[in-house]
Biotite code that builds the C-alpha atoms (Angstrom):
import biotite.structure as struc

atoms = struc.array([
    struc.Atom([-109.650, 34.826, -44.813], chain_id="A", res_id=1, res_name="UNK", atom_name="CA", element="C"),
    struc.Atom([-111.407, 31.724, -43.660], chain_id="A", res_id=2, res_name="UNK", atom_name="CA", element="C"),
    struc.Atom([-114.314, 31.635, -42.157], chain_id="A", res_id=3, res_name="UNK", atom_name="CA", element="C"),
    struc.Atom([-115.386, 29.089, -39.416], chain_id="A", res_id=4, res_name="UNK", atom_name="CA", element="C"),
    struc.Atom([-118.038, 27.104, -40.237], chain_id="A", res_id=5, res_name="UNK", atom_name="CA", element="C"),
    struc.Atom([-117.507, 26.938, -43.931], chain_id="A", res_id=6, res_name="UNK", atom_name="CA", element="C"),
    struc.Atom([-120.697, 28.581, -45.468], chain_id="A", res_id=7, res_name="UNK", atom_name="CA", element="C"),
    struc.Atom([-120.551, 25.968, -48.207], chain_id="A", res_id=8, res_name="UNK", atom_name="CA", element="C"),
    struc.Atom([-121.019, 23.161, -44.956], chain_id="A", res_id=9, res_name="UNK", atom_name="CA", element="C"),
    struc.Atom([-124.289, 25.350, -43.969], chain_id="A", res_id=10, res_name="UNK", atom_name="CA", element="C"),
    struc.Atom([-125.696, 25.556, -47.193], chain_id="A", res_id=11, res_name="UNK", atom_name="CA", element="C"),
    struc.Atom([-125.203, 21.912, -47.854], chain_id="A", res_id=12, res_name="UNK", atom_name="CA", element="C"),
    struc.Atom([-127.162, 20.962, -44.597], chain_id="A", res_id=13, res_name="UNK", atom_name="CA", element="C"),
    struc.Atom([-130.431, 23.957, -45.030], chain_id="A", res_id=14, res_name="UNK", atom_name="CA", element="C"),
    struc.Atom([-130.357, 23.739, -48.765], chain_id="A", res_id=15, res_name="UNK", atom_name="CA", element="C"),
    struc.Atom([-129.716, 27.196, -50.196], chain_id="A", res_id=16, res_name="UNK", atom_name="CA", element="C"),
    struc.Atom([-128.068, 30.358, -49.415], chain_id="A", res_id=17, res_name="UNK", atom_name="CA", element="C"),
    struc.Atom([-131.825, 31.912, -48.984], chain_id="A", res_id=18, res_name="UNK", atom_name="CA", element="C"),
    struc.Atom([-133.352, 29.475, -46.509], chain_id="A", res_id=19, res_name="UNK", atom_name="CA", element="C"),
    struc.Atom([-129.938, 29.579, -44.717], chain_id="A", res_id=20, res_name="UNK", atom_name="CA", element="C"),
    struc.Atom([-130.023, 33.460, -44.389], chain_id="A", res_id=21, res_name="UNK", atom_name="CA", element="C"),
    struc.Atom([-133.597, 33.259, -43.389], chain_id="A", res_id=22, res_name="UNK", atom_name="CA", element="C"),
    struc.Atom([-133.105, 30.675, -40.998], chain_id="A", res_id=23, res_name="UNK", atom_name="CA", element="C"),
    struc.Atom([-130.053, 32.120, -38.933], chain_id="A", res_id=24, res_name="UNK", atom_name="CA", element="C"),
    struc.Atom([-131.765, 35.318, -38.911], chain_id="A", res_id=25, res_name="UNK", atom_name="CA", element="C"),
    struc.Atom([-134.888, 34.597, -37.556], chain_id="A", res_id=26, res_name="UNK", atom_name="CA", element="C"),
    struc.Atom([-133.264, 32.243, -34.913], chain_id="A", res_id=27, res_name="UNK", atom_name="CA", element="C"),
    struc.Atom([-130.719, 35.166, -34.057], chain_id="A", res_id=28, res_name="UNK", atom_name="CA", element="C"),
    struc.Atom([-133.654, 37.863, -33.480], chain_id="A", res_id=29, res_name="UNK", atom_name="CA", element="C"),
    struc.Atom([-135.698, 34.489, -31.118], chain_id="A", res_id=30, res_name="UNK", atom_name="CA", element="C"),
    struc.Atom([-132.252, 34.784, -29.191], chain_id="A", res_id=31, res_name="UNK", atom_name="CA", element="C"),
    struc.Atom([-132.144, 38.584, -29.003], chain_id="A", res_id=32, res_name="UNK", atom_name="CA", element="C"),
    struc.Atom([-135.714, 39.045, -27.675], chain_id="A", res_id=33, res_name="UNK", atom_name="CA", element="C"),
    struc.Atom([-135.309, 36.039, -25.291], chain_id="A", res_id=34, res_name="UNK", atom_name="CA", element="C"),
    struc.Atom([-132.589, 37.688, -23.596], chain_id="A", res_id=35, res_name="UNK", atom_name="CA", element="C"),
    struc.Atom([-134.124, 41.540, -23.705], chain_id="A", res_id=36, res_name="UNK", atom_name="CA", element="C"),
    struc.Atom([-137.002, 39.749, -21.900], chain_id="A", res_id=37, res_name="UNK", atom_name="CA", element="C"),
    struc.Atom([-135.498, 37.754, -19.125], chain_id="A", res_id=38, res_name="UNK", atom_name="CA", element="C"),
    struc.Atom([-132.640, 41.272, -18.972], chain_id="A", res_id=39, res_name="UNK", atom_name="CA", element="C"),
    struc.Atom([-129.912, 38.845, -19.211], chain_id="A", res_id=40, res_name="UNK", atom_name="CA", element="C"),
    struc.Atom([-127.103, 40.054, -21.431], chain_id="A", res_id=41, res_name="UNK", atom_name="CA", element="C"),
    struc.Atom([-125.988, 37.612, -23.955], chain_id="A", res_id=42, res_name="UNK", atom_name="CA", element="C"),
    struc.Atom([-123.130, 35.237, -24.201], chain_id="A", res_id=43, res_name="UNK", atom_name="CA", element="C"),
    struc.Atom([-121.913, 35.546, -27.812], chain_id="A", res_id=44, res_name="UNK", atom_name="CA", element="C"),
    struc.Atom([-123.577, 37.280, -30.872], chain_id="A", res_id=45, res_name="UNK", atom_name="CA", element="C"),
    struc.Atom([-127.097, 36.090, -31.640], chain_id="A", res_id=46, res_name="UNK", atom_name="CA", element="C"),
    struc.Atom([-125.868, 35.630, -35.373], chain_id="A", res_id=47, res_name="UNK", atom_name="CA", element="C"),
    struc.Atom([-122.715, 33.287, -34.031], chain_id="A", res_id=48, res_name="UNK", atom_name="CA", element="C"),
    struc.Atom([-125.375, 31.139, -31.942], chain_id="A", res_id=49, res_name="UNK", atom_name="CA", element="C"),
    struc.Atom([-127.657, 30.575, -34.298], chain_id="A", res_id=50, res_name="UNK", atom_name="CA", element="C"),
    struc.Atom([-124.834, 29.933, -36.968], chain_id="A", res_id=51, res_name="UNK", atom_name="CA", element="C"),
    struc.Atom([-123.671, 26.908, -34.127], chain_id="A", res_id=52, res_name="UNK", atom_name="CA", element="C"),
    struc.Atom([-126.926, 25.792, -34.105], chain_id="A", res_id=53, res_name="UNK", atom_name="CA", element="C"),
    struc.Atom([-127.535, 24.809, -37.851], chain_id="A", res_id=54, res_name="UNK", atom_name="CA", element="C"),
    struc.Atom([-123.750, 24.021, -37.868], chain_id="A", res_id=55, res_name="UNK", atom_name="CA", element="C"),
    struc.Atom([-124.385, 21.079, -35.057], chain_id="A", res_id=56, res_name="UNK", atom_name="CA", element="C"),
    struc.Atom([-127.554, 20.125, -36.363], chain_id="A", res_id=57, res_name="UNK", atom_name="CA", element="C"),
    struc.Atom([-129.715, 21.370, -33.665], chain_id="A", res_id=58, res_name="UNK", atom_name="CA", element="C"),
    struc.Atom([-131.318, 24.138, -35.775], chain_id="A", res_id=59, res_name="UNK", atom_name="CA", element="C"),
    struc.Atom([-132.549, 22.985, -39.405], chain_id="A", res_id=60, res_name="UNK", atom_name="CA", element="C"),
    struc.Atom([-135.490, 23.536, -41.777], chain_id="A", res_id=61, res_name="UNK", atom_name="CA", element="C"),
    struc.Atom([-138.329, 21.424, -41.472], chain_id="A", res_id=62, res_name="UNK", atom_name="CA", element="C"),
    struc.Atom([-139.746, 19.539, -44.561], chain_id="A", res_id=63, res_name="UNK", atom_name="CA", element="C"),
])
């Protein structure tokens, strides 16, 4: 099975698996209570989105 983005791409751009977990999941529950709030139902998965985020760069750790 392959997944899409490669998880070894993700980690290479955050760091580690830990940051990386911490990251997408704190950006995934931002998306999920942005969306109860304004009632509008979402799109795609919060996890997906916030996986496309760090994958393109917008989302990353700062240092």
């Amino acid at each position: 099975m392959m997944l899409y983005p490669p998880v070894a791409e993700l980690v290479d751009k955050i760091g580690s698996r830990y940051q990386l977990v911490n990251l997408v999941a704190r950006r995934a529950r931002t998306l999920s209570a942005e969306a109860e709030e304004k009632q509008l139902p979402l799109e795609r998965k919060a996890v997906s989105a916030a996986i496309d985020e760090v994958y393109t760069g917008k989302l990353s750790i700062k240092k």
